[in-house]
PDB file of N, CA, C and O in Angstrom:
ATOM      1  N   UNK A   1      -5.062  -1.716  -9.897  1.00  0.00           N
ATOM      2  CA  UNK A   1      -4.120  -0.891  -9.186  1.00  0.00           C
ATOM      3  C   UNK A   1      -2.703  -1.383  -9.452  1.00  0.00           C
ATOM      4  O   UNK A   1      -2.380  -2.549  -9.678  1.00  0.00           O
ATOM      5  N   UNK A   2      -1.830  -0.211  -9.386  1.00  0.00           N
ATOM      6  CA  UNK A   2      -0.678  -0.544 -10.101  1.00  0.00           C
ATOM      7  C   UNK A   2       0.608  -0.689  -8.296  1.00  0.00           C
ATOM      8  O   UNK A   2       1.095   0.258  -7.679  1.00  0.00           O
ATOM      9  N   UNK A   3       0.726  -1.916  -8.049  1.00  0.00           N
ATOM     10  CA  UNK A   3       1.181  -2.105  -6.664  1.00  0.00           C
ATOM     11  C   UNK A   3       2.977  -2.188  -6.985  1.00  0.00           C
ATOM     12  O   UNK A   3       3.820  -2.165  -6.088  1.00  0.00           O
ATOM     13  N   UNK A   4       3.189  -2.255  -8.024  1.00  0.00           N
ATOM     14  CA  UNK A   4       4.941  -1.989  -8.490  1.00  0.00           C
ATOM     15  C   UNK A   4       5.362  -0.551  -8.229  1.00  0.00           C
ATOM     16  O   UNK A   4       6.404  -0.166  -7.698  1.00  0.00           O
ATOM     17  N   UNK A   5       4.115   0.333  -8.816  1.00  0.00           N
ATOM     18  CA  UNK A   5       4.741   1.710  -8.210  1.00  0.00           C
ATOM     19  C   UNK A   5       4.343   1.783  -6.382  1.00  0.00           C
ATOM     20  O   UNK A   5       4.927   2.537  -5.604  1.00  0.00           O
ATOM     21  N   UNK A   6       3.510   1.057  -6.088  1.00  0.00           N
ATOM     22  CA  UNK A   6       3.666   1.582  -4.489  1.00  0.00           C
ATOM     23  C   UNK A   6       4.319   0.796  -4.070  1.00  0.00           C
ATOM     24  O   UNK A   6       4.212   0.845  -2.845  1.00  0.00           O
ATOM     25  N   UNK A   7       4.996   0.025  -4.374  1.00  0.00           N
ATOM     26  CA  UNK A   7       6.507  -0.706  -3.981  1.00  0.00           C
ATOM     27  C   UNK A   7       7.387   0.243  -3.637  1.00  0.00           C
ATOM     28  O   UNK A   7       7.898   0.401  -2.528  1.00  0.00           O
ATOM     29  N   UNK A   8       7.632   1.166  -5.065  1.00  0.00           N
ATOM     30  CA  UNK A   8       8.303   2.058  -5.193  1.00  0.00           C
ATOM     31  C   UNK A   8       8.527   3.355  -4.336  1.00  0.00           C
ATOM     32  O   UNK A   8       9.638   3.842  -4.128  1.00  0.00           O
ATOM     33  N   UNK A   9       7.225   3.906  -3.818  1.00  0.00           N
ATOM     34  CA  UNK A   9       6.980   4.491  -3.220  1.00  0.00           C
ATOM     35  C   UNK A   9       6.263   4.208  -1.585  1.00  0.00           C
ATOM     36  O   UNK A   9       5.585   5.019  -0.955  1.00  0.00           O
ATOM     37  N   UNK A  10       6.593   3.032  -1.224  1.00  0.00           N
ATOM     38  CA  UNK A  10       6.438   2.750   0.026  1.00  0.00           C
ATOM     39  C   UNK A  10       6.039   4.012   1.196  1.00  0.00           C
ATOM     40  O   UNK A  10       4.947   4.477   1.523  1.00  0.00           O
ATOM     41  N   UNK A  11       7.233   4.277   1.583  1.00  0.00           N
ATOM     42  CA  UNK A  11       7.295   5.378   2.661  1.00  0.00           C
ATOM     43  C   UNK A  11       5.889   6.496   2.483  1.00  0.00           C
ATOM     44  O   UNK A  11       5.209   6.953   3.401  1.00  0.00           O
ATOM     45  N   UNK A  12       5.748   6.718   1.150  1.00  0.00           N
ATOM     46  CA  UNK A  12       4.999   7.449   1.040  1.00  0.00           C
ATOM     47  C   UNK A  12       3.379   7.334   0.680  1.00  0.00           C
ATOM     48  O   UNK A  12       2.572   8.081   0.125  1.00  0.00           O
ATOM     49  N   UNK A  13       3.311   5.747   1.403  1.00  0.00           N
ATOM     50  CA  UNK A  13       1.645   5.309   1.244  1.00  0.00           C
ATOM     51  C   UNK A  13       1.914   4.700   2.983  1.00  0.00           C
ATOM     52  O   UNK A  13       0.936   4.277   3.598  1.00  0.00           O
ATOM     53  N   UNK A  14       2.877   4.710   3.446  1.00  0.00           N
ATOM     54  CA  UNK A  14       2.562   4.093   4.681  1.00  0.00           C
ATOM     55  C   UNK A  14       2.104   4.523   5.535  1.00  0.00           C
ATOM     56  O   UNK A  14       1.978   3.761   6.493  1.00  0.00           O
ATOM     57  N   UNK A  15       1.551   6.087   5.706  1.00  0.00           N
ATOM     58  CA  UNK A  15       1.246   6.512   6.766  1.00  0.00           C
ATOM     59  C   UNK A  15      -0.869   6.264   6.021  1.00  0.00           C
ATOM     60  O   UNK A  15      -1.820   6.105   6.786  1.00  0.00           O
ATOM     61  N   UNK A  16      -0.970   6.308   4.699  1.00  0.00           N
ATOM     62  CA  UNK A  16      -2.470   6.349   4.292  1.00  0.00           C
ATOM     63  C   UNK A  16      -2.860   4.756   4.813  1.00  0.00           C
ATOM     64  O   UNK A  16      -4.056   4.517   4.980  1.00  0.00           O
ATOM     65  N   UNK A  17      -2.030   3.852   5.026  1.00  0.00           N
ATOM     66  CA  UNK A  17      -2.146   2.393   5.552  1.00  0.00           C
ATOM     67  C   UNK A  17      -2.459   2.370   6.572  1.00  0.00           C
ATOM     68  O   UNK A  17      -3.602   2.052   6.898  1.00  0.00           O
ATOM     69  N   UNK A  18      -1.684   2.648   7.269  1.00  0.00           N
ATOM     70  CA  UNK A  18      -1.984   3.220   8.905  1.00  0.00           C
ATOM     71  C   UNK A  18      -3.022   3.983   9.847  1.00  0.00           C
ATOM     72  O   UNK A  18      -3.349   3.994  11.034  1.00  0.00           O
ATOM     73  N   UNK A  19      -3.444   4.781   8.333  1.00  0.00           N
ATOM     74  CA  UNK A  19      -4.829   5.610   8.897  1.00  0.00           C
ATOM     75  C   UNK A  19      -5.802   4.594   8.637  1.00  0.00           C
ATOM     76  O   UNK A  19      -6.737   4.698   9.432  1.00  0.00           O
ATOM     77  N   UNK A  20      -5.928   3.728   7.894  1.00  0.00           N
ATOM     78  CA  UNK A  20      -6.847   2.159   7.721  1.00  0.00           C
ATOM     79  C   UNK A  20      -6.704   1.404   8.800  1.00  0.00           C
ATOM     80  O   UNK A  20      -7.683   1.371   9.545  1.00  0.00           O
ATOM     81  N   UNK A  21      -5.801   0.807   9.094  1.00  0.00           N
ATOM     82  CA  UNK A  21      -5.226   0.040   9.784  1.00  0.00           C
ATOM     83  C   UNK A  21      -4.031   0.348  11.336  1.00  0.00           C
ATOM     84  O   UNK A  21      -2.807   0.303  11.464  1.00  0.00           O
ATOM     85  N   UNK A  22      -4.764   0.542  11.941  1.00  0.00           N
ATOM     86  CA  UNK A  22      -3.959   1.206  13.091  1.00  0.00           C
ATOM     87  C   UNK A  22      -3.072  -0.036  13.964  1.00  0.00           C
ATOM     88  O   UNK A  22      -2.179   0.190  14.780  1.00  0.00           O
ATOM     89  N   UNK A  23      -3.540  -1.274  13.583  1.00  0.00           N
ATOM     90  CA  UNK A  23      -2.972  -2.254  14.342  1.00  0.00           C
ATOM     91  C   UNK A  23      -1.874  -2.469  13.679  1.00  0.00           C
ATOM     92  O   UNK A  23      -0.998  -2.959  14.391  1.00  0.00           O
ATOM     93  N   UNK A  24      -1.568  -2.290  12.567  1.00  0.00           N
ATOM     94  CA  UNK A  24      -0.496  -2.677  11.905  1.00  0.00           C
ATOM     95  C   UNK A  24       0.567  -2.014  12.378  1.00  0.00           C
ATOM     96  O   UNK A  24       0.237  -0.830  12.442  1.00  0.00           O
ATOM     97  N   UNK A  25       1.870  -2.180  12.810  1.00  0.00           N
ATOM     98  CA  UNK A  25       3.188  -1.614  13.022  1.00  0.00           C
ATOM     99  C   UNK A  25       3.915  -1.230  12.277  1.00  0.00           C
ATOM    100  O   UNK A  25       3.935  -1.757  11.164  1.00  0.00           O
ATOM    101  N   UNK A  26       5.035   0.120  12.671  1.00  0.00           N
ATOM    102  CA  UNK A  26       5.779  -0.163  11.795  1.00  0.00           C
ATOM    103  C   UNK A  26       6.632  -1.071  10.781  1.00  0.00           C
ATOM    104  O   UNK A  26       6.805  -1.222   9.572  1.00  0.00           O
ATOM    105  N   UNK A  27       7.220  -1.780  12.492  1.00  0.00           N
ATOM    106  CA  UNK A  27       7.713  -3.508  11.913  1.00  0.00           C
ATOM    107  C   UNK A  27       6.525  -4.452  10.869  1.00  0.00           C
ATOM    108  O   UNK A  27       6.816  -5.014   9.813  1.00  0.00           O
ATOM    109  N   UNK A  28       5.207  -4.417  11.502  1.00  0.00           N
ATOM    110  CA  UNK A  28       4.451  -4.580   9.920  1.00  0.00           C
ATOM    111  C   UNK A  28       4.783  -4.098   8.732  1.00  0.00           C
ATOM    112  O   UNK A  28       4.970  -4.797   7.736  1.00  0.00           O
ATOM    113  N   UNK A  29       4.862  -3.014   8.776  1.00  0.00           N
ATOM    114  CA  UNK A  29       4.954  -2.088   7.648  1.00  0.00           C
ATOM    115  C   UNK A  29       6.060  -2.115   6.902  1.00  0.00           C
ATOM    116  O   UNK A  29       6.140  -2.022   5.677  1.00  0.00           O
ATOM    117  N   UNK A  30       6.815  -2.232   7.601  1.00  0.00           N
ATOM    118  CA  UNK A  30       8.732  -2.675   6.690  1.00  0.00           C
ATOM    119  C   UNK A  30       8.285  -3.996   6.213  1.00  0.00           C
ATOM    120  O   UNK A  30       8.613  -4.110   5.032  1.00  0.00           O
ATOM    121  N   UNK A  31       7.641  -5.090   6.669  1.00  0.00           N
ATOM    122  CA  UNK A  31       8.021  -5.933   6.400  1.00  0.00           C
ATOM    123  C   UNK A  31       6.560  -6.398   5.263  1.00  0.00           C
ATOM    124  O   UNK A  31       6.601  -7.550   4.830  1.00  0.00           O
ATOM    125  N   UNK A  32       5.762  -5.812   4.975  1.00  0.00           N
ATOM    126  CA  UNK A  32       5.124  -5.563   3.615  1.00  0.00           C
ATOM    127  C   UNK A  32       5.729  -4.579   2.868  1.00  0.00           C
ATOM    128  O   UNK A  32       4.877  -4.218   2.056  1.00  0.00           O
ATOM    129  N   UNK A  33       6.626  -4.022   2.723  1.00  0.00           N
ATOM    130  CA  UNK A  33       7.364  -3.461   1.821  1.00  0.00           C
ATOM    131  C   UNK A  33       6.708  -3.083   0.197  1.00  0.00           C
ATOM    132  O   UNK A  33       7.284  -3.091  -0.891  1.00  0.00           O
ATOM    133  N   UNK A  34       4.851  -2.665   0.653  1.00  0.00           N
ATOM    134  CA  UNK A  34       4.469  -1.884  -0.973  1.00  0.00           C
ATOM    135  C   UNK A  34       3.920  -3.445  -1.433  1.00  0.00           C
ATOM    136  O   UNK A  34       3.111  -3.358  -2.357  1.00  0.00           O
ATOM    137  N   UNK A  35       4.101  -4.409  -1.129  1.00  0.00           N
ATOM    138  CA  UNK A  35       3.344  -5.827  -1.660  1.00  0.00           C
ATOM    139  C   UNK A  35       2.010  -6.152  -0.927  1.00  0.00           C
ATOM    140  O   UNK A  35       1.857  -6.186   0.294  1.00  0.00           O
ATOM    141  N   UNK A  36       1.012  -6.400  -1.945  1.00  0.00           N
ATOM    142  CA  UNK A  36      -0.378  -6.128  -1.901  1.00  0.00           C
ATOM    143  C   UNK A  36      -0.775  -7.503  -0.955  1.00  0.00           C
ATOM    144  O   UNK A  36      -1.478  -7.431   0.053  1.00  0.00           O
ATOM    145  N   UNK A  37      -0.311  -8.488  -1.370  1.00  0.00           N
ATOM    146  CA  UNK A  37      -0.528  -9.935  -0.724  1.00  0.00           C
ATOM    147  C   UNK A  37      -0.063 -10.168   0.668  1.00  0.00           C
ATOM    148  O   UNK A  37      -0.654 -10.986   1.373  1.00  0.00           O
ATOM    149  N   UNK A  38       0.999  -9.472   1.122  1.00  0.00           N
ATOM    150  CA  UNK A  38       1.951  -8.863   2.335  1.00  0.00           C
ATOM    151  C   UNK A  38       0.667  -8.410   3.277  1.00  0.00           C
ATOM    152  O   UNK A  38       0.158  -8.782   4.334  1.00  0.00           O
ATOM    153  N   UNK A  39       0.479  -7.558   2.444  1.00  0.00           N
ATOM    154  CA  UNK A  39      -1.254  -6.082   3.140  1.00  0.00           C
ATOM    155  C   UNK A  39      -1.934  -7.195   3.391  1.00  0.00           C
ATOM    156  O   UNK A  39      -1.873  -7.488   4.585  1.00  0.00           O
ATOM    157  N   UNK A  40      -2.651  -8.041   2.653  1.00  0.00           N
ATOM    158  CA  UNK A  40      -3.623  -8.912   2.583  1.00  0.00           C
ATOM    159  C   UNK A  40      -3.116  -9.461   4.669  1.00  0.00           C
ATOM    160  O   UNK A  40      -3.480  -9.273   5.830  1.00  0.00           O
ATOM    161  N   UNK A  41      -1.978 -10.260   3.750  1.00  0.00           N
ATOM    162  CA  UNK A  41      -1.988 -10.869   5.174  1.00  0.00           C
ATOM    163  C   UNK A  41      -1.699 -10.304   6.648  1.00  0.00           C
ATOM    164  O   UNK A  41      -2.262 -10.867   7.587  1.00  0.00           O
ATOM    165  N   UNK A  42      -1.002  -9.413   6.849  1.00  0.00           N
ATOM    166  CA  UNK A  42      -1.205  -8.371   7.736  1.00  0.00           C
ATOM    167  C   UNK A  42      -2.453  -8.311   8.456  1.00  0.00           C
ATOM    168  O   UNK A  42      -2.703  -8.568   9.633  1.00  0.00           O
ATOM    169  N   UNK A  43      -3.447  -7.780   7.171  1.00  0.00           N
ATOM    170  CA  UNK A  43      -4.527  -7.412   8.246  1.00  0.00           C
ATOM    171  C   UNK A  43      -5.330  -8.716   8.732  1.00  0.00           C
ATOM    172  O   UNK A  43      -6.084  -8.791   9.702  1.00  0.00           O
ATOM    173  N   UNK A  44      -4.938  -9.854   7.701  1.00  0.00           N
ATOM    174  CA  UNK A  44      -5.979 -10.753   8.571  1.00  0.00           C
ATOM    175  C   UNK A  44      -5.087 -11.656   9.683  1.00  0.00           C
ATOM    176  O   UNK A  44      -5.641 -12.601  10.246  1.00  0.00           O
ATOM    177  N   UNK A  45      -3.789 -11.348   9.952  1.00  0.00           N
ATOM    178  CA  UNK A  45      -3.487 -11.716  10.837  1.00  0.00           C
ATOM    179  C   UNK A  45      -3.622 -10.752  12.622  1.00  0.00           C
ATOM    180  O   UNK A  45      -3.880 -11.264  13.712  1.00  0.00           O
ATOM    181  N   UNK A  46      -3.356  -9.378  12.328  1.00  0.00           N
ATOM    182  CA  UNK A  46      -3.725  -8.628  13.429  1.00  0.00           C
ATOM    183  C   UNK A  46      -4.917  -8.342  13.417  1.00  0.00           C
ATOM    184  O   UNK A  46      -5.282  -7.856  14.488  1.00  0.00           O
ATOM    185  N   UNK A  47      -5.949  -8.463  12.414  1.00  0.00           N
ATOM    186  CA  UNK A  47      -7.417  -8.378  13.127  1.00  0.00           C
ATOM    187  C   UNK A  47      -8.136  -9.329  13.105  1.00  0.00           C
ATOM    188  O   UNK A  47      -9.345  -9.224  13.308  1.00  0.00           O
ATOM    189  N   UNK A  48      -7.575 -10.395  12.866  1.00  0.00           N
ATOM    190  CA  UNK A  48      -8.328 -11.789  13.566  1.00  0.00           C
ATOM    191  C   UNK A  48      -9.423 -12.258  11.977  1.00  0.00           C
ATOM    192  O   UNK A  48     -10.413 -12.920  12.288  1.00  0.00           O
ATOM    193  N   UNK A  49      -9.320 -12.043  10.876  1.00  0.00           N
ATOM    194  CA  UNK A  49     -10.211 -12.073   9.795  1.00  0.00           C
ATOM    195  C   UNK A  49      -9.914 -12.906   9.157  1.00  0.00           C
ATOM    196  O   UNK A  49      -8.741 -13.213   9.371  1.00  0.00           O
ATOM    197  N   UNK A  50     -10.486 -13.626   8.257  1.00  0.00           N
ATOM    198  CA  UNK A  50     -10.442 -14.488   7.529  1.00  0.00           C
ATOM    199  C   UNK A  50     -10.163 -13.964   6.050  1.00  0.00           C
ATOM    200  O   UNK A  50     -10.628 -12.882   5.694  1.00  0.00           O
ATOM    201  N   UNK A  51      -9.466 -14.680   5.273  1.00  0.00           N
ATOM    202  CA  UNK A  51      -8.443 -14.140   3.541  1.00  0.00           C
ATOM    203  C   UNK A  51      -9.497 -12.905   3.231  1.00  0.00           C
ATOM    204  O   UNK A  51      -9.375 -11.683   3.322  1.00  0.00           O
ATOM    205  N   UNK A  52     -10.342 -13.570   2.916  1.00  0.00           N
ATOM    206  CA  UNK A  52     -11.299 -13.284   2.003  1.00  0.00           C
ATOM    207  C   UNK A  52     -12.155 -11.966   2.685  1.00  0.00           C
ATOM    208  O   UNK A  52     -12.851 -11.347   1.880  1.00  0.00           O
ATOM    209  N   UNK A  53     -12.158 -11.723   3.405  1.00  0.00           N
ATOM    210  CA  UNK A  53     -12.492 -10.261   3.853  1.00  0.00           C
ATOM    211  C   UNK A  53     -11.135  -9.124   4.207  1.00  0.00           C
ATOM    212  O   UNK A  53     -11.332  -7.913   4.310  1.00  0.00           O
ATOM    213  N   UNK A  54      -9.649  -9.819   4.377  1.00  0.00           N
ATOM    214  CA  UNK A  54      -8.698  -9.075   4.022  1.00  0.00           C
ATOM    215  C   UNK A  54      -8.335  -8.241   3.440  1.00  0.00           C
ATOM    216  O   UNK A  54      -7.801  -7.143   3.600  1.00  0.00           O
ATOM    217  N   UNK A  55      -9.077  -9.586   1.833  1.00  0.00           N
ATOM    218  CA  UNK A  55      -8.993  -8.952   0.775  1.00  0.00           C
ATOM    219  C   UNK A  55      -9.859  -8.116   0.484  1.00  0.00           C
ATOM    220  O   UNK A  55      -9.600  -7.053  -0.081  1.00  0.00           O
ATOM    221  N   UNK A  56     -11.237  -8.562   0.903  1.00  0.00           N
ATOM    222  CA  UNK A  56     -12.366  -7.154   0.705  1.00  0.00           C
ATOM    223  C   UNK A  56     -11.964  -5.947   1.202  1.00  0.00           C
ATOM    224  O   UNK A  56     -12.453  -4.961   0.649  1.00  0.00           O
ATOM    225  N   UNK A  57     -11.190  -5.765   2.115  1.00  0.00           N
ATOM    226  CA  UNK A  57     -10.921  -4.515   2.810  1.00  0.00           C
ATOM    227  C   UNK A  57      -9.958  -4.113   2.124  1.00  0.00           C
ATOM    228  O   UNK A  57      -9.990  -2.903   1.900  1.00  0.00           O
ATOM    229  N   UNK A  58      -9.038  -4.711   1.668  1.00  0.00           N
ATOM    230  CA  UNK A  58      -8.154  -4.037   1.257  1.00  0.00           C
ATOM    231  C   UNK A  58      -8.122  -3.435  -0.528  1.00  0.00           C
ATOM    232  O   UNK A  58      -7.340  -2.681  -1.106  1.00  0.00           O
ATOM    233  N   UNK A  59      -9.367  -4.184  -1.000  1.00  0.00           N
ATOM    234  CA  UNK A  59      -9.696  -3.976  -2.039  1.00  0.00           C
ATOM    235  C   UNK A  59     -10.855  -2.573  -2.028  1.00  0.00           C
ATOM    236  O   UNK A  59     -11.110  -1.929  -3.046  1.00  0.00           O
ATOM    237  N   UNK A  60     -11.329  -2.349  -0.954  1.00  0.00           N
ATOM    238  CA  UNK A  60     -12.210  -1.362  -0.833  1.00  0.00           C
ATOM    239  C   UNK A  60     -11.284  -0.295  -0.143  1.00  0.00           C
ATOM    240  O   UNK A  60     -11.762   0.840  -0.153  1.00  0.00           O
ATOM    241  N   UNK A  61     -10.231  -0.412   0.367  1.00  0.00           N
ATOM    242  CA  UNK A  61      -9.179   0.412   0.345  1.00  0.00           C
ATOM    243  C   UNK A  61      -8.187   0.956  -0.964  1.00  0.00           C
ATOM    244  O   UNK A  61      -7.588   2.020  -0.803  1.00  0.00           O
ATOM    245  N   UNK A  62      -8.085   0.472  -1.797  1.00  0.00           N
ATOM    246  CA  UNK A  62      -7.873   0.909  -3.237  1.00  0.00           C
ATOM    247  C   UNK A  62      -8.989   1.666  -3.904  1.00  0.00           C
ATOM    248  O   UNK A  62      -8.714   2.641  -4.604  1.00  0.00           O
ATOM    249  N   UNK A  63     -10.152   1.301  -3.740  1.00  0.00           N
ATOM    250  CA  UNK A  63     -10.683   2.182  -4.103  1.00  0.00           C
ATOM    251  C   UNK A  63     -10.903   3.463  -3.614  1.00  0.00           C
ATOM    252  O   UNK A  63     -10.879   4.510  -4.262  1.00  0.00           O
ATOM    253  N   UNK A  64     -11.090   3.335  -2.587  1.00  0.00           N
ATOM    254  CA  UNK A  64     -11.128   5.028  -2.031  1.00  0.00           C
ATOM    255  C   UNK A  64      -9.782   5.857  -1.806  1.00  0.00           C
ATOM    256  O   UNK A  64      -9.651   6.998  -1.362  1.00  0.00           O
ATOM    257  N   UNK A  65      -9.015   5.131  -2.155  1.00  0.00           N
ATOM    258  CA  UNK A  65      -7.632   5.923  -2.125  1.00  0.00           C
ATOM    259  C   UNK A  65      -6.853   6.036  -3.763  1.00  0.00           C
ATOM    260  O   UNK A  65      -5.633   5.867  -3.753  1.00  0.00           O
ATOM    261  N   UNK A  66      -7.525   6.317  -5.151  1.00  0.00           N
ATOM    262  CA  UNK A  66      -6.832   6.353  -6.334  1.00  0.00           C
ATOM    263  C   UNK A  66      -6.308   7.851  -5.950  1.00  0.00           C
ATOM    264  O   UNK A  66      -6.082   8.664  -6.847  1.00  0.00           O
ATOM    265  N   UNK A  67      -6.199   8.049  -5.114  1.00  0.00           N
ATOM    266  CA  UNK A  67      -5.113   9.462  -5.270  1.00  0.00           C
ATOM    267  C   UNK A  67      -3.510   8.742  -5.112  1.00  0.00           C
ATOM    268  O   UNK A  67      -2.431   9.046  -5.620  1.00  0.00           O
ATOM    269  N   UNK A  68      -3.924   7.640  -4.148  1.00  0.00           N
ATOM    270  CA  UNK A  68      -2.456   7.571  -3.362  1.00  0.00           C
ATOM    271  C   UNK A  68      -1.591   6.709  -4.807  1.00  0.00           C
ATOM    272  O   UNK A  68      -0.390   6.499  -4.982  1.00  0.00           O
ATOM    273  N   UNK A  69      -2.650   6.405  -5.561  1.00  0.00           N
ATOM    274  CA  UNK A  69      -1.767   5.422  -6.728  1.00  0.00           C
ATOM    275  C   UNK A  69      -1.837   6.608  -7.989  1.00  0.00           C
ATOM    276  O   UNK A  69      -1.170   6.232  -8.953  1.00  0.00           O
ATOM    277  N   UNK A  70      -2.310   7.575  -8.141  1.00  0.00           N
ATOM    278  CA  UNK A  70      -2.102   8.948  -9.128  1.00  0.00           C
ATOM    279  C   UNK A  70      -1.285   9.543  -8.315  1.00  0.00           C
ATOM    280  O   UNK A  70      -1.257  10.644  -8.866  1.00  0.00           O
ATOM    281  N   UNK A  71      -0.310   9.682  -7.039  1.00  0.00           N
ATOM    282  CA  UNK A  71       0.753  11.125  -6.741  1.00  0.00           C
ATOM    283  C   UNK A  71       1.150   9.377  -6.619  1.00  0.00           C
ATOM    284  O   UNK A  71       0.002   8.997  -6.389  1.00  0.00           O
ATOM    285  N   UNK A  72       1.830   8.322  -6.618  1.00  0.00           N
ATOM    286  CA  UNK A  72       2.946   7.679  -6.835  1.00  0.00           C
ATOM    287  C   UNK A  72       2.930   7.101  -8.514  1.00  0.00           C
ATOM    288  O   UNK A  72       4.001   6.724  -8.991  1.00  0.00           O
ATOM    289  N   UNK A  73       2.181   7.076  -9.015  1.00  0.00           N
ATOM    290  CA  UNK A  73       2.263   7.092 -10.699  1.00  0.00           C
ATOM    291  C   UNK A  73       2.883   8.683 -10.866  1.00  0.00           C
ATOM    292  O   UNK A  73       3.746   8.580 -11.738  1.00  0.00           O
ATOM    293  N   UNK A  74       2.835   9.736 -10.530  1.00  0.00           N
ATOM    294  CA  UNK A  74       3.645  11.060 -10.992  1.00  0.00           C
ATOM    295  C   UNK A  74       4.953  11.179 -10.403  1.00  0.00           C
ATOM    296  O   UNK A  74       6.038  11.749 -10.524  1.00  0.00           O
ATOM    297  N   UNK A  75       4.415  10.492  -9.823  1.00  0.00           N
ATOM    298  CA  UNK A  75       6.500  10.785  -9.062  1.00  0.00           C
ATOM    299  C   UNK A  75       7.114   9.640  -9.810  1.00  0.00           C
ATOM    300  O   UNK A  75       8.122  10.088 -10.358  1.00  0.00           O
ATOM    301  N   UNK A  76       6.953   8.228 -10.115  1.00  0.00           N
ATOM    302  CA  UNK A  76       7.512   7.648 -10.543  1.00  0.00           C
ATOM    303  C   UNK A  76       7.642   8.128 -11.932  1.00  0.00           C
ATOM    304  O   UNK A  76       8.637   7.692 -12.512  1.00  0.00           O
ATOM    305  N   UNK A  77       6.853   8.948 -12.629  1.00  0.00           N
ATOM    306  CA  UNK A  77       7.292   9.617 -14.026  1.00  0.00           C
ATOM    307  C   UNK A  77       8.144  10.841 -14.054  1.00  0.00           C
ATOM    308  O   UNK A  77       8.785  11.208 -15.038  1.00  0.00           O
ATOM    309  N   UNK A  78       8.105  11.428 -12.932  1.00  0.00           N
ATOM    310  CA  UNK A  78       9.132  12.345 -12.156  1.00  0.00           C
ATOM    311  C   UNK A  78      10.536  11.698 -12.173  1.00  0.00           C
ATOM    312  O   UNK A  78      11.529  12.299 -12.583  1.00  0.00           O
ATOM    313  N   UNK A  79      10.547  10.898 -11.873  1.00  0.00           N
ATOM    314  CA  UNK A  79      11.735  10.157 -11.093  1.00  0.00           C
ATOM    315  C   UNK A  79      12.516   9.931 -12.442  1.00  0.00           C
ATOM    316  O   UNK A  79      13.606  10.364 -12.816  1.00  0.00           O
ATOM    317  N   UNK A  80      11.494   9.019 -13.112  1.00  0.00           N
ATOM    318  CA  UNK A  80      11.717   8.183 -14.353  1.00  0.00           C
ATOM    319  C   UNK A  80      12.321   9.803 -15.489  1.00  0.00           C
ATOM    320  O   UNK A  80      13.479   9.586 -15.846  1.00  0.00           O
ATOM    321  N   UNK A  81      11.873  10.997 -15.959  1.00  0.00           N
ATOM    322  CA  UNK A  81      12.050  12.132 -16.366  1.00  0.00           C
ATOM    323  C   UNK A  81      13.340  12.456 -16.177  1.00  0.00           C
ATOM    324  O   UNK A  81      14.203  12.589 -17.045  1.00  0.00           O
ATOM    325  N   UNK A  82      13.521  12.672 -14.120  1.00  0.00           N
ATOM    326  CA  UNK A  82      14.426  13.229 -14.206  1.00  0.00           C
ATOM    327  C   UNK A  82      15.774  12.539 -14.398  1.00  0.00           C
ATOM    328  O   UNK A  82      16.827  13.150 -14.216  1.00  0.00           O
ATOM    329  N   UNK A  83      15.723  11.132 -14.806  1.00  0.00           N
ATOM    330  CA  UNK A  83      17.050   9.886 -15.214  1.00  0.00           C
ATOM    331  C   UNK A  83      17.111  10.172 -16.328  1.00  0.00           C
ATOM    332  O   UNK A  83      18.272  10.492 -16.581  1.00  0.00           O
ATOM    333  N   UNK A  84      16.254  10.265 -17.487  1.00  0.00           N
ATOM    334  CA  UNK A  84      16.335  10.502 -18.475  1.00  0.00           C
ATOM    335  C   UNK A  84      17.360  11.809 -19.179  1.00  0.00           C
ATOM    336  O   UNK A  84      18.155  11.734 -20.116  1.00  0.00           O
ATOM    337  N   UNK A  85      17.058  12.747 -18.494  1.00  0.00           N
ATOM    338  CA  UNK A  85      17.905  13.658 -18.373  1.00  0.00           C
ATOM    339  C   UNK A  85      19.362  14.163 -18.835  1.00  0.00           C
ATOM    340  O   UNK A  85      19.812  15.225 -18.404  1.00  0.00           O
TER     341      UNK A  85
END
């Protein structure tokens, strides 16, 4: 998974985070800013989990969500297109 473009596109994966993760806050959420290791720790700090199932979750959250990393891979070629310009 390509986590530079959902850097990029933050705002617009934070609400698919949220539907995962309901404990997480906004103030969470600004302050993972699209960084995957950020996510990691997040959730194992508000749900009480240990790294290594963090990461399982959040790795089994990439998988069921390759849409959210195909519509921020097109917009960033969008974006990238319309500079070119």
């Amino acid at each position: 998974m390509n986590w530079d473009q959902i850097e990029g596109n933050w705002k617009q994966v934070k609400g698919k985070i949220k539907e995962q993760w309901g404990k997480l806050t906004d103030g969470h959420l600004d302050e993972i800013s699209g960084k995957r290791d950020q996510l990691v720790g997040k959730v194992q700090e508000c749900y009480g989990v240990q790294k290594h199932e963090a990461e399982r979750q959040v790795t089994d959250w990439e998988g069921r969500n390759h849409d959210v990393f195909a519509e921020t891979s097109a917009e960033v070629k969008k974006h990238v297109g319309i500079a070119r310009q």
